[in-house]
mmCIF file of the N, C-alpha and C atoms, coordinates in Angstrom:
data_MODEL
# 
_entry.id   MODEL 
# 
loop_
_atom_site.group_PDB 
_atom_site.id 
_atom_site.type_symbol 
_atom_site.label_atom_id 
_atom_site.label_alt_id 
_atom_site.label_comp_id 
_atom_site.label_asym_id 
_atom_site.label_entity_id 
_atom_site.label_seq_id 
_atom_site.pdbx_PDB_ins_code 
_atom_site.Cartn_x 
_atom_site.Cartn_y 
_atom_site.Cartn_z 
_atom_site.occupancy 
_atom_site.B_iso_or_equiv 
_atom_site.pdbx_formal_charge 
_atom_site.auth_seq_id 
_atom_site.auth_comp_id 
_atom_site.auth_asym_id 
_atom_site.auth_atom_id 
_atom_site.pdbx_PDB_model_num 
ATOM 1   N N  . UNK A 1 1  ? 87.239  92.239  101.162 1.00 0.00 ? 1  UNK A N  1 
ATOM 2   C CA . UNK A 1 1  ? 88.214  93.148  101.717 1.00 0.00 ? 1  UNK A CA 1 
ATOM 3   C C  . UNK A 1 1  ? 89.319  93.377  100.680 1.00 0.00 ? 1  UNK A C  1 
ATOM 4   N N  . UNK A 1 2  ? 89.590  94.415  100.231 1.00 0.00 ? 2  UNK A N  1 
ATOM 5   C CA . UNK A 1 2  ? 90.551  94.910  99.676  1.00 0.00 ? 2  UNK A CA 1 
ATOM 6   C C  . UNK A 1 2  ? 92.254  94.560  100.055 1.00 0.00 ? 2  UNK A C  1 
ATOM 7   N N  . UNK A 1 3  ? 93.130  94.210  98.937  1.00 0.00 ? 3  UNK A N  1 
ATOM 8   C CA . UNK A 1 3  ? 94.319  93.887  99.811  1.00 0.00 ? 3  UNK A CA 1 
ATOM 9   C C  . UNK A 1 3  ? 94.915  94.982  99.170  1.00 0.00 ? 3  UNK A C  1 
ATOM 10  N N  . UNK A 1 4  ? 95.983  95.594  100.056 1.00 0.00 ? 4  UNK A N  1 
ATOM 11  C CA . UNK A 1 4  ? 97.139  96.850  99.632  1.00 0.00 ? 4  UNK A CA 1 
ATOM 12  C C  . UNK A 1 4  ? 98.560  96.216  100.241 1.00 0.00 ? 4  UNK A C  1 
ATOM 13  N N  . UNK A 1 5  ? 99.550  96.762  99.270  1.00 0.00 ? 5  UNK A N  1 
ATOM 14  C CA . UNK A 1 5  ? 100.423 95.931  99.833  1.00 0.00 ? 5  UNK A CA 1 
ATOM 15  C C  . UNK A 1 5  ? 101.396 97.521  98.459  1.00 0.00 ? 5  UNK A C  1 
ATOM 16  N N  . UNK A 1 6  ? 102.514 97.521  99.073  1.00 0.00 ? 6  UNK A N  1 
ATOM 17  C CA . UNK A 1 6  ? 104.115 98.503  98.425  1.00 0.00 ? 6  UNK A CA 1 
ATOM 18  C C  . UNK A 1 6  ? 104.867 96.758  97.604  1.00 0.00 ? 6  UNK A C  1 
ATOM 19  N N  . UNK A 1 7  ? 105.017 97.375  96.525  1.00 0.00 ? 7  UNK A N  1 
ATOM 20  C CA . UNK A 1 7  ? 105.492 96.236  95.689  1.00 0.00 ? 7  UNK A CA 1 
ATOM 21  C C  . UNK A 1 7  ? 106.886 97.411  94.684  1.00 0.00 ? 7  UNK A C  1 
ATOM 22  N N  . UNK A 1 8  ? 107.856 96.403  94.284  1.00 0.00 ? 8  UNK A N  1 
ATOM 23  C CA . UNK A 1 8  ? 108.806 96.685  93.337  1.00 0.00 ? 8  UNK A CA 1 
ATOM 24  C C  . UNK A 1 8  ? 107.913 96.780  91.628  1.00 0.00 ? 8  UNK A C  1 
ATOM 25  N N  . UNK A 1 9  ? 108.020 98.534  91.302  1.00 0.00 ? 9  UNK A N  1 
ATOM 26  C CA . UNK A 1 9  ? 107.679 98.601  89.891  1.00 0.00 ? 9  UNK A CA 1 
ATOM 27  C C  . UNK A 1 9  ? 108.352 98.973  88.939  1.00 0.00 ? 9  UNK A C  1 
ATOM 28  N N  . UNK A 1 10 ? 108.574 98.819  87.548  1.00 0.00 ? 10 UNK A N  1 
ATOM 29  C CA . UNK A 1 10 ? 108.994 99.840  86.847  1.00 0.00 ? 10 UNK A CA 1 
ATOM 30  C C  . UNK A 1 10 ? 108.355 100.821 86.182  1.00 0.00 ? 10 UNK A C  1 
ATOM 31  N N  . UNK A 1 11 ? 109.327 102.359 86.578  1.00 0.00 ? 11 UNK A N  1 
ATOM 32  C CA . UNK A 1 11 ? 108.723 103.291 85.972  1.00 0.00 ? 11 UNK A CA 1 
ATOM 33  C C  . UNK A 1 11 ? 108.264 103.342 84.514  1.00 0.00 ? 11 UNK A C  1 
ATOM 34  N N  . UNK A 1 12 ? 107.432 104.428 84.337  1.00 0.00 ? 12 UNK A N  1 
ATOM 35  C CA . UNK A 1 12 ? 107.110 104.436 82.821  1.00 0.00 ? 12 UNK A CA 1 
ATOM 36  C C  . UNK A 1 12 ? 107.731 104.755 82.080  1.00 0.00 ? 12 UNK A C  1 
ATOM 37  N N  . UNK A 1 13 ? 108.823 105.699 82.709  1.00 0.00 ? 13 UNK A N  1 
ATOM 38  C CA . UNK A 1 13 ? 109.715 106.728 82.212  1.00 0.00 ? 13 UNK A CA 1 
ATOM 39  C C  . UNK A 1 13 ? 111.231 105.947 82.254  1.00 0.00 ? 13 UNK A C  1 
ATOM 40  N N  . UNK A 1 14 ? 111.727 105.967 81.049  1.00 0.00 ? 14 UNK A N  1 
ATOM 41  C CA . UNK A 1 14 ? 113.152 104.933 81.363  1.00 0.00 ? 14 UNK A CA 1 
ATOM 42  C C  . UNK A 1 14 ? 114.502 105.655 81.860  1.00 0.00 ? 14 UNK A C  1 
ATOM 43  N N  . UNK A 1 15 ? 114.077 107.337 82.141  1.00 0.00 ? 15 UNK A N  1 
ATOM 44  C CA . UNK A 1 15 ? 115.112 107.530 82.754  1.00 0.00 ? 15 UNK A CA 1 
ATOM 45  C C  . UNK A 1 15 ? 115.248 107.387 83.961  1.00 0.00 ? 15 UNK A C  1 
ATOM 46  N N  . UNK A 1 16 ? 113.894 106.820 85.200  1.00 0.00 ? 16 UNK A N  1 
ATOM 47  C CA . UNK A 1 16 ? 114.030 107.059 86.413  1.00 0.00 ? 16 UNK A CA 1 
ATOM 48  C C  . UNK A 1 16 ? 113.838 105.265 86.686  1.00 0.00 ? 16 UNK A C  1 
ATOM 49  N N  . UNK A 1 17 ? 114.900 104.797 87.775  1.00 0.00 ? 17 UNK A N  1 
ATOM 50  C CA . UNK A 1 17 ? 114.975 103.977 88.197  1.00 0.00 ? 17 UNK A CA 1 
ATOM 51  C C  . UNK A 1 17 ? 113.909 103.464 88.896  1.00 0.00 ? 17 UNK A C  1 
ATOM 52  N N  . UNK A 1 18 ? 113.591 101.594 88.760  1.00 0.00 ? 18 UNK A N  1 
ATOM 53  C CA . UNK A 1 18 ? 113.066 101.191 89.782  1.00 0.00 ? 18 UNK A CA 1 
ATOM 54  C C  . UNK A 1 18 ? 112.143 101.459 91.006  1.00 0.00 ? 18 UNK A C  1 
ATOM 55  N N  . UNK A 1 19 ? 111.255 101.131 91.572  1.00 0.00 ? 19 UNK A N  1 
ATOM 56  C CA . UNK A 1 19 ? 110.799 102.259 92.670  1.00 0.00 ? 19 UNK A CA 1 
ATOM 57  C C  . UNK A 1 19 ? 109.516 101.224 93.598  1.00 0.00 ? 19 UNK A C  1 
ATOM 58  N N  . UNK A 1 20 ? 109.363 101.865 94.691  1.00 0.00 ? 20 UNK A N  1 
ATOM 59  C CA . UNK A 1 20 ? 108.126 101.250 95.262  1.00 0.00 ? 20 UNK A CA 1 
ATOM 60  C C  . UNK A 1 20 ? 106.503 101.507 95.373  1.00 0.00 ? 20 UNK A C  1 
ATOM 61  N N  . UNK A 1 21 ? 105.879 100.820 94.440  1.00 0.00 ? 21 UNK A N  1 
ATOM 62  C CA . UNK A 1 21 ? 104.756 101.231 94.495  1.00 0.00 ? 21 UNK A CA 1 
ATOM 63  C C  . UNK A 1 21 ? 103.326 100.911 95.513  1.00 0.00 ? 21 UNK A C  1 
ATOM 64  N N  . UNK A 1 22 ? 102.522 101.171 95.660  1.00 0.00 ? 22 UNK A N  1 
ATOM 65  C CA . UNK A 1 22 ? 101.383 101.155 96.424  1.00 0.00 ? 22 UNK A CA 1 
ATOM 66  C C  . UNK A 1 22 ? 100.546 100.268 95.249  1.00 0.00 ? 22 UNK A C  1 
ATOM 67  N N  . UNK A 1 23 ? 100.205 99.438  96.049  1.00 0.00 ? 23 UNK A N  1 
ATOM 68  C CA . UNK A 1 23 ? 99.474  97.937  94.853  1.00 0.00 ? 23 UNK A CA 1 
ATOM 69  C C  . UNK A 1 23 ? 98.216  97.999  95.502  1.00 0.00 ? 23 UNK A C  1 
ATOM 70  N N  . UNK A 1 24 ? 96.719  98.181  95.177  1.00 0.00 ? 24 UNK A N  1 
ATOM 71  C CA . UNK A 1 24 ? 95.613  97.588  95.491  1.00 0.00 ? 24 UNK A CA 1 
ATOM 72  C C  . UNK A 1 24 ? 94.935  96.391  94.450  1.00 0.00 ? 24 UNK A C  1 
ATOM 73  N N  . UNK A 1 25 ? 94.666  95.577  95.417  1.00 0.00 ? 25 UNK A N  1 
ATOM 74  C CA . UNK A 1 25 ? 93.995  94.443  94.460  1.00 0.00 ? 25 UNK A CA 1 
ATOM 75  C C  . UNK A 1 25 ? 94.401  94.097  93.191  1.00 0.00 ? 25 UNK A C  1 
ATOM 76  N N  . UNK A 1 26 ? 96.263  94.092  93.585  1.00 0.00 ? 26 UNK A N  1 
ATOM 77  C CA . UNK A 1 26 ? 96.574  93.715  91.986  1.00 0.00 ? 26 UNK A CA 1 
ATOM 78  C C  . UNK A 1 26 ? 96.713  94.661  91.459  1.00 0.00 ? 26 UNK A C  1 
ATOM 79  N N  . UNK A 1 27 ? 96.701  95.989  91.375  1.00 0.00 ? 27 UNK A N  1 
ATOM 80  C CA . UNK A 1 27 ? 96.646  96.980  90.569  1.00 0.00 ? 27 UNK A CA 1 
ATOM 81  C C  . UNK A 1 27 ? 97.289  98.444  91.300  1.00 0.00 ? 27 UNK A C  1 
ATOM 82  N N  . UNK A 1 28 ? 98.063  98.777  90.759  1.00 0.00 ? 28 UNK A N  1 
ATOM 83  C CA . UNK A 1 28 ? 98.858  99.945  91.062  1.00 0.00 ? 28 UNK A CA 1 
ATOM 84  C C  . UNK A 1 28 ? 98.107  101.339 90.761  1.00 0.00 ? 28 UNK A C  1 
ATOM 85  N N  . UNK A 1 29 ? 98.159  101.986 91.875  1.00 0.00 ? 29 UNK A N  1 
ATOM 86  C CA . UNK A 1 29 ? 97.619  103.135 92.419  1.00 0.00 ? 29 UNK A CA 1 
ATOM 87  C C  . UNK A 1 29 ? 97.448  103.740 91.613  1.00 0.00 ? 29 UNK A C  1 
ATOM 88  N N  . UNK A 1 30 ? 98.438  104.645 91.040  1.00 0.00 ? 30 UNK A N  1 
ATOM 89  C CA . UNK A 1 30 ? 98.610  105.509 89.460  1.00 0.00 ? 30 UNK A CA 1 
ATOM 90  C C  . UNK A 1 30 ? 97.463  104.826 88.949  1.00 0.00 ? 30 UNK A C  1 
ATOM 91  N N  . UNK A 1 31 ? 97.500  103.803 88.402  1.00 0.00 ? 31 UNK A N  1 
ATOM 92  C CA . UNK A 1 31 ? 96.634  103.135 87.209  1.00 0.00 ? 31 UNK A CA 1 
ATOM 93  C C  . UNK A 1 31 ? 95.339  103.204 87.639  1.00 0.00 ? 31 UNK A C  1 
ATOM 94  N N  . UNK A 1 32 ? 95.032  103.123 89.342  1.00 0.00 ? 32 UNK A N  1 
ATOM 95  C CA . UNK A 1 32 ? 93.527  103.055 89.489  1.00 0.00 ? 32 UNK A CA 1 
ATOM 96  C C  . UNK A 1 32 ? 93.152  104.721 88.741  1.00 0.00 ? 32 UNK A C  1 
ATOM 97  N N  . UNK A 1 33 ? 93.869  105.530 90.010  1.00 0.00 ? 33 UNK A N  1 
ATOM 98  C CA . UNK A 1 33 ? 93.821  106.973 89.630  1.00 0.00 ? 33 UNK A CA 1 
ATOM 99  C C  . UNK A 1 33 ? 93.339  107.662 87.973  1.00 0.00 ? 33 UNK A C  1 
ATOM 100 N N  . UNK A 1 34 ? 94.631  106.730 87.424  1.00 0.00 ? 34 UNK A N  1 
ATOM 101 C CA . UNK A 1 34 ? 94.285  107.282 86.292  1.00 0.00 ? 34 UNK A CA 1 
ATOM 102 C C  . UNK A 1 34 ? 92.973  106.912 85.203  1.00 0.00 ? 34 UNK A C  1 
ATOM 103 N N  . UNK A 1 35 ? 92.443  105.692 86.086  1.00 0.00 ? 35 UNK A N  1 
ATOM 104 C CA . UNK A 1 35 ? 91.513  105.803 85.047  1.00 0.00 ? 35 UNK A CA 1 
ATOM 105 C C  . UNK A 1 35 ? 90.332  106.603 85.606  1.00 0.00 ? 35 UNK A C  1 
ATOM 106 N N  . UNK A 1 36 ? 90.647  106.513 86.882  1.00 0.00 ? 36 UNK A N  1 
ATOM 107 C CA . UNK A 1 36 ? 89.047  107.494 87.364  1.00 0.00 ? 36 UNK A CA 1 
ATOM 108 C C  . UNK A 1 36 ? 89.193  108.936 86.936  1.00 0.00 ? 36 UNK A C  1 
ATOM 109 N N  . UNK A 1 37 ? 90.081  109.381 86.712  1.00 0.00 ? 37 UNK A N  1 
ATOM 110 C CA . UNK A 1 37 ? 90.326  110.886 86.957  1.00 0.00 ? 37 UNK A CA 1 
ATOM 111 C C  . UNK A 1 37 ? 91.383  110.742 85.461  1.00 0.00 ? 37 UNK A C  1 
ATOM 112 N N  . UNK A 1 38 ? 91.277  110.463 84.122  1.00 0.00 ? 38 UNK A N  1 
ATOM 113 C CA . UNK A 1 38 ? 92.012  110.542 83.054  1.00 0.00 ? 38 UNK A CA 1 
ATOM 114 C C  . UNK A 1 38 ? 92.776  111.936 82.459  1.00 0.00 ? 38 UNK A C  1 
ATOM 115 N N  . UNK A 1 39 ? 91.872  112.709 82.754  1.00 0.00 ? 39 UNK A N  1 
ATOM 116 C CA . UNK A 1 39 ? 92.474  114.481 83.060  1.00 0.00 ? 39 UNK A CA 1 
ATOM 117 C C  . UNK A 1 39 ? 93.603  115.082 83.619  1.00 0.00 ? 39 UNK A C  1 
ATOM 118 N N  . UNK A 1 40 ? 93.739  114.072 85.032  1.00 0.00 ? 40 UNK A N  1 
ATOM 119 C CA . UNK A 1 40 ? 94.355  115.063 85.948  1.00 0.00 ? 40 UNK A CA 1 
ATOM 120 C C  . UNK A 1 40 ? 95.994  114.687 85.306  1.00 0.00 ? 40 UNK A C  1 
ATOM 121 N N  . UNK A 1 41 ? 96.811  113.262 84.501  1.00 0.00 ? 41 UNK A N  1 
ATOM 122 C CA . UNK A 1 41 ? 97.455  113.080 84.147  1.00 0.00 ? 41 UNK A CA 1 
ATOM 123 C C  . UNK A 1 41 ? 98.089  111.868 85.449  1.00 0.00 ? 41 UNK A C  1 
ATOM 124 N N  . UNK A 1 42 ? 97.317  111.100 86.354  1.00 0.00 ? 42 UNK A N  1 
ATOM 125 C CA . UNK A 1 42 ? 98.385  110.424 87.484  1.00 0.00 ? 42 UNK A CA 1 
ATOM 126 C C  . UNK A 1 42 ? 99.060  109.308 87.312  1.00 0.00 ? 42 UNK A C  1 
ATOM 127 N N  . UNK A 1 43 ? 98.488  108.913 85.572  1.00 0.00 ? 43 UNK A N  1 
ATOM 128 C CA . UNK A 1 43 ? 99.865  107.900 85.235  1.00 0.00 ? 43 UNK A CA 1 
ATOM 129 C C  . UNK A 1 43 ? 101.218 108.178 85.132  1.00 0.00 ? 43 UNK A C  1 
ATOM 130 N N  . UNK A 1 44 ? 101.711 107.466 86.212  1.00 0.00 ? 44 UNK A N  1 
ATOM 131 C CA . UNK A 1 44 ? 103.171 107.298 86.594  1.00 0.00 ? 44 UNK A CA 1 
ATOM 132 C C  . UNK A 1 44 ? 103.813 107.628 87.783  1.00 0.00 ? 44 UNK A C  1 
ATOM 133 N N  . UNK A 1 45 ? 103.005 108.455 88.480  1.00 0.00 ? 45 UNK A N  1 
ATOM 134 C CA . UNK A 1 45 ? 102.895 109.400 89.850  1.00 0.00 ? 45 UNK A CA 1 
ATOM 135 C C  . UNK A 1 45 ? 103.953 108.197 90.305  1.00 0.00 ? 45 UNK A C  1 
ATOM 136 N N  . UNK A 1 46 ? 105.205 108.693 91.434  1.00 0.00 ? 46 UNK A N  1 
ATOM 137 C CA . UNK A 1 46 ? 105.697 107.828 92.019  1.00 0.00 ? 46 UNK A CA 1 
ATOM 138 C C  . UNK A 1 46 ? 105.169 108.315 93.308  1.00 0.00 ? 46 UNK A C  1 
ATOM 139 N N  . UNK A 1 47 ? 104.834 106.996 94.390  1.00 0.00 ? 47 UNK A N  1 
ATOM 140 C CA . UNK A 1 47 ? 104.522 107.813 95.723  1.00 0.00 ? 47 UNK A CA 1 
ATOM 141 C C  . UNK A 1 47 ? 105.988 108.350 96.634  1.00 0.00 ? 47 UNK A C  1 
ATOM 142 N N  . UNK A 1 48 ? 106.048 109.588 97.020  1.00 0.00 ? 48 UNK A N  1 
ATOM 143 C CA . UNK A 1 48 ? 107.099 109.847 97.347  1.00 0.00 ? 48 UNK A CA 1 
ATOM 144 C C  . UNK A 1 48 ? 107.457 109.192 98.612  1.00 0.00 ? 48 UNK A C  1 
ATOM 145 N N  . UNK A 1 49 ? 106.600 108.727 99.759  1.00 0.00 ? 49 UNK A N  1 
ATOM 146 C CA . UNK A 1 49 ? 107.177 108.281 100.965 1.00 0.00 ? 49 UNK A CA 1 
ATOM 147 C C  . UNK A 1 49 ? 107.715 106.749 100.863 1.00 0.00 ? 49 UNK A C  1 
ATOM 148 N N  . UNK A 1 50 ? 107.580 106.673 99.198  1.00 0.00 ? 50 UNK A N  1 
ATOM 149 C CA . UNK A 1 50 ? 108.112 104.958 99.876  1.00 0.00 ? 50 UNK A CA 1 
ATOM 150 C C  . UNK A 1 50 ? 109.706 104.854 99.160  1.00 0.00 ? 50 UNK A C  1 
ATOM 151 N N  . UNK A 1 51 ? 109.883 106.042 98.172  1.00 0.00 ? 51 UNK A N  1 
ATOM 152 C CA . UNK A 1 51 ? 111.271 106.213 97.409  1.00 0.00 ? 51 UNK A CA 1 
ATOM 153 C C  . UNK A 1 51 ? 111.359 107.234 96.869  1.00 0.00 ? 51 UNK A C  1 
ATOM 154 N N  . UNK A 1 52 ? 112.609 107.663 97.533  1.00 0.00 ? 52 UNK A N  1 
ATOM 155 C CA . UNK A 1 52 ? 113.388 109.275 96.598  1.00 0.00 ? 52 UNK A CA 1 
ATOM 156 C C  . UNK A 1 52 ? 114.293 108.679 96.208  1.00 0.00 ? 52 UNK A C  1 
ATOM 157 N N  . UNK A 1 53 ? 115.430 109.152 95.239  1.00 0.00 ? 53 UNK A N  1 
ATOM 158 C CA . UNK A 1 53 ? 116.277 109.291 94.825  1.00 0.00 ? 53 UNK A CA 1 
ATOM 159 C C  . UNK A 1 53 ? 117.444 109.333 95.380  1.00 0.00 ? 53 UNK A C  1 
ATOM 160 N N  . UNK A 1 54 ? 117.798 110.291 96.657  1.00 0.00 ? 54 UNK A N  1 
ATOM 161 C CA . UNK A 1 54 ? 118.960 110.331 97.275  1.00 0.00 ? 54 UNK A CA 1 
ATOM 162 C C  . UNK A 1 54 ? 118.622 110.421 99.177  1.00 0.00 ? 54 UNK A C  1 
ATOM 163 N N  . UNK A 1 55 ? 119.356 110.520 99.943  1.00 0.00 ? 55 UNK A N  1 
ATOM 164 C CA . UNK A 1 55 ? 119.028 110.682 101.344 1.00 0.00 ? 55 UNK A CA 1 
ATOM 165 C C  . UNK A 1 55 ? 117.758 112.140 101.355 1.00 0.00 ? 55 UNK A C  1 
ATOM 166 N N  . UNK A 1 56 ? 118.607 113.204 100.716 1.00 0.00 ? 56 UNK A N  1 
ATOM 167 C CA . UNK A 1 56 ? 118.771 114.712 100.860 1.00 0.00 ? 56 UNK A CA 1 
ATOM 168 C C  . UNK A 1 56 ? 117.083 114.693 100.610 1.00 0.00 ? 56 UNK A C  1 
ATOM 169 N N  . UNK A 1 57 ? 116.385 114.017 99.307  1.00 0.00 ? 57 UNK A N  1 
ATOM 170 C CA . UNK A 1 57 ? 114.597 114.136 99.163  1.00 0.00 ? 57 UNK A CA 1 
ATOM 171 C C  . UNK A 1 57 ? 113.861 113.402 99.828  1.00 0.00 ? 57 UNK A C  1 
ATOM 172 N N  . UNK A 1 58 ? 114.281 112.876 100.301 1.00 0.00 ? 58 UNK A N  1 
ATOM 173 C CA . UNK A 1 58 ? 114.065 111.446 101.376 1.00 0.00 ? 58 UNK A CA 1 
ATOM 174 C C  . UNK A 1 58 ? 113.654 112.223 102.768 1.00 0.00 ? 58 UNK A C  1 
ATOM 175 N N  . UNK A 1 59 ? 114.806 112.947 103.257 1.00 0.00 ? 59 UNK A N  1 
ATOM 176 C CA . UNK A 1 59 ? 114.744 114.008 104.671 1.00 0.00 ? 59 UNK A CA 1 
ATOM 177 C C  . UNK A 1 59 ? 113.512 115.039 104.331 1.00 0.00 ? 59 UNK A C  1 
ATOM 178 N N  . UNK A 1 60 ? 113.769 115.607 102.920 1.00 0.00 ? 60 UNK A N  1 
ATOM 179 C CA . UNK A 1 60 ? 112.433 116.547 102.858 1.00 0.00 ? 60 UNK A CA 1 
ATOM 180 C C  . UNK A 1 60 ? 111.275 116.207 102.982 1.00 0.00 ? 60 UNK A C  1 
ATOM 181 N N  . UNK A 1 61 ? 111.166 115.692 102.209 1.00 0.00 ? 61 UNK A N  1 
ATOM 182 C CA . UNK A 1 61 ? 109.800 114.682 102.120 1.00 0.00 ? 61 UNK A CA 1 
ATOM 183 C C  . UNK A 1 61 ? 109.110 114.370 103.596 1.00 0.00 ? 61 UNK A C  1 
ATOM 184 N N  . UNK A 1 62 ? 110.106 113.648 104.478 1.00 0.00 ? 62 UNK A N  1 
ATOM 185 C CA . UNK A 1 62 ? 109.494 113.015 105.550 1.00 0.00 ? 62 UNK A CA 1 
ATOM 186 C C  . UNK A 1 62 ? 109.127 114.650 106.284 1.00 0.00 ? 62 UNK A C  1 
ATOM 187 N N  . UNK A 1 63 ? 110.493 115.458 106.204 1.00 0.00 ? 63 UNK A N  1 
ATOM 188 C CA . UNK A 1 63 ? 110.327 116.770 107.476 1.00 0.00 ? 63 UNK A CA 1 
ATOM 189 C C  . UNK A 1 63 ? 108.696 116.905 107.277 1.00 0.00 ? 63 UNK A C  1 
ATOM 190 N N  . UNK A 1 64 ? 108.689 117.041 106.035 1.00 0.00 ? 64 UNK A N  1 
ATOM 191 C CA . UNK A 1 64 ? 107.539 118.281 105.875 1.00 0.00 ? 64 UNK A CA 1 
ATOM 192 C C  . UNK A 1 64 ? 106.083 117.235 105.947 1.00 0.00 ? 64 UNK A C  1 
ATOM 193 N N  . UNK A 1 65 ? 105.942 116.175 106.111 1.00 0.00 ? 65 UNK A N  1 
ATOM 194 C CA . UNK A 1 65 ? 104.961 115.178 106.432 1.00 0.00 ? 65 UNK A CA 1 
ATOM 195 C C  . UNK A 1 65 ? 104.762 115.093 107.821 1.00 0.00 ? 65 UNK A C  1 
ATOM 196 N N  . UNK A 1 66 ? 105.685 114.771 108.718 1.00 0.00 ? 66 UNK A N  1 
ATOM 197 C CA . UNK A 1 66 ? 105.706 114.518 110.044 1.00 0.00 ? 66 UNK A CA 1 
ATOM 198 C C  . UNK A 1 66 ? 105.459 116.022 110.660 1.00 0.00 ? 66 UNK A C  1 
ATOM 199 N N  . UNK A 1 67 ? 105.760 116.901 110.564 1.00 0.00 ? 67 UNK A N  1 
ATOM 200 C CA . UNK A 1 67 ? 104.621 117.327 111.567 1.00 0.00 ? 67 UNK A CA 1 
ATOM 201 C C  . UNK A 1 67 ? 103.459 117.675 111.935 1.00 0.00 ? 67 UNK A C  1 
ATOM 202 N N  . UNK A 1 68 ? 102.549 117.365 110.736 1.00 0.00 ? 68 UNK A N  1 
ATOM 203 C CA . UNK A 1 68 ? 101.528 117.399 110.120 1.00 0.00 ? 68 UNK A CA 1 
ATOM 204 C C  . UNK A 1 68 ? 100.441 116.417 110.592 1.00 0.00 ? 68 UNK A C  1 
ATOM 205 N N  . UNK A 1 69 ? 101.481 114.836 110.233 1.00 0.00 ? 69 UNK A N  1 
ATOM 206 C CA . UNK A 1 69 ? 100.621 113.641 110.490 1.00 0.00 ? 69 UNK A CA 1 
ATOM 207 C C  . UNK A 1 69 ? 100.877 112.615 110.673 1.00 0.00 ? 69 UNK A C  1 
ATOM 208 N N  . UNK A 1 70 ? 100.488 111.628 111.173 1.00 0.00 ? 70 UNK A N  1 
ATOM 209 C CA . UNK A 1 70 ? 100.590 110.400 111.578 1.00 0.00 ? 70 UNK A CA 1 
ATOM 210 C C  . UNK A 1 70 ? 101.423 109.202 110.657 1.00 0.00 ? 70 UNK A C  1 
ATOM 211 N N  . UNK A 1 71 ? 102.103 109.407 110.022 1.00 0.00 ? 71 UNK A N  1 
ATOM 212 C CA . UNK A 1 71 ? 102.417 108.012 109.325 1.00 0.00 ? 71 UNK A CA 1 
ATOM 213 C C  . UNK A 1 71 ? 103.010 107.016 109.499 1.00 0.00 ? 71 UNK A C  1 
ATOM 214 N N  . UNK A 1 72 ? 103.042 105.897 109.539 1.00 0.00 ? 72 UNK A N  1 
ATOM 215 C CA . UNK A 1 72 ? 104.252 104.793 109.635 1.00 0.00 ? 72 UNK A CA 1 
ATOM 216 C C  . UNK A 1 72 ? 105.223 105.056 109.094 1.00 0.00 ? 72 UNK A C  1 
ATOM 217 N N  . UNK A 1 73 ? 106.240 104.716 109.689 1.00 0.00 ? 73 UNK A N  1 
ATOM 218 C CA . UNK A 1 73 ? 107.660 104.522 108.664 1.00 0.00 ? 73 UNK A CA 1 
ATOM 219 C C  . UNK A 1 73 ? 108.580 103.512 108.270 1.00 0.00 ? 73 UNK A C  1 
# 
């Protein structure tokens, strides 16, 4: 069984702070992504529902998710 678990990462990029990532089996999402799919560019992807930046991307983010679909919060 696979474990997933939101863990504290640092970005790749040193201008953007700190952030929460999506961890499978030890290994952060981006990184699986990117190696299956090396093209599409998803090293570094931050996931947006677990950290924005300020309240204001935080509210967008969720509006435009929730009425759509099911998520925890």
């Amino acid at each position: 069984m696979n474990e997933i678990s939101a863990v504290m990462d640092k970005s790749d990029y040193p201008i953007y702070n700190d952030f929460l990532n999506i961890q499978i089996d030890n290994k952060f999402l981006d990184e699986i992504l990117d190696e299956k799919y090396p093209e599409n560019n998803y090293r570094g992807l931050i996931p947006t529902l677990l950290s924005m930046e300020n309240d204001e991307e935080n509210r967008i983010v969720w509006e435009r998710i929730l009425p759509n679909t099911n998520v925890p919060r």
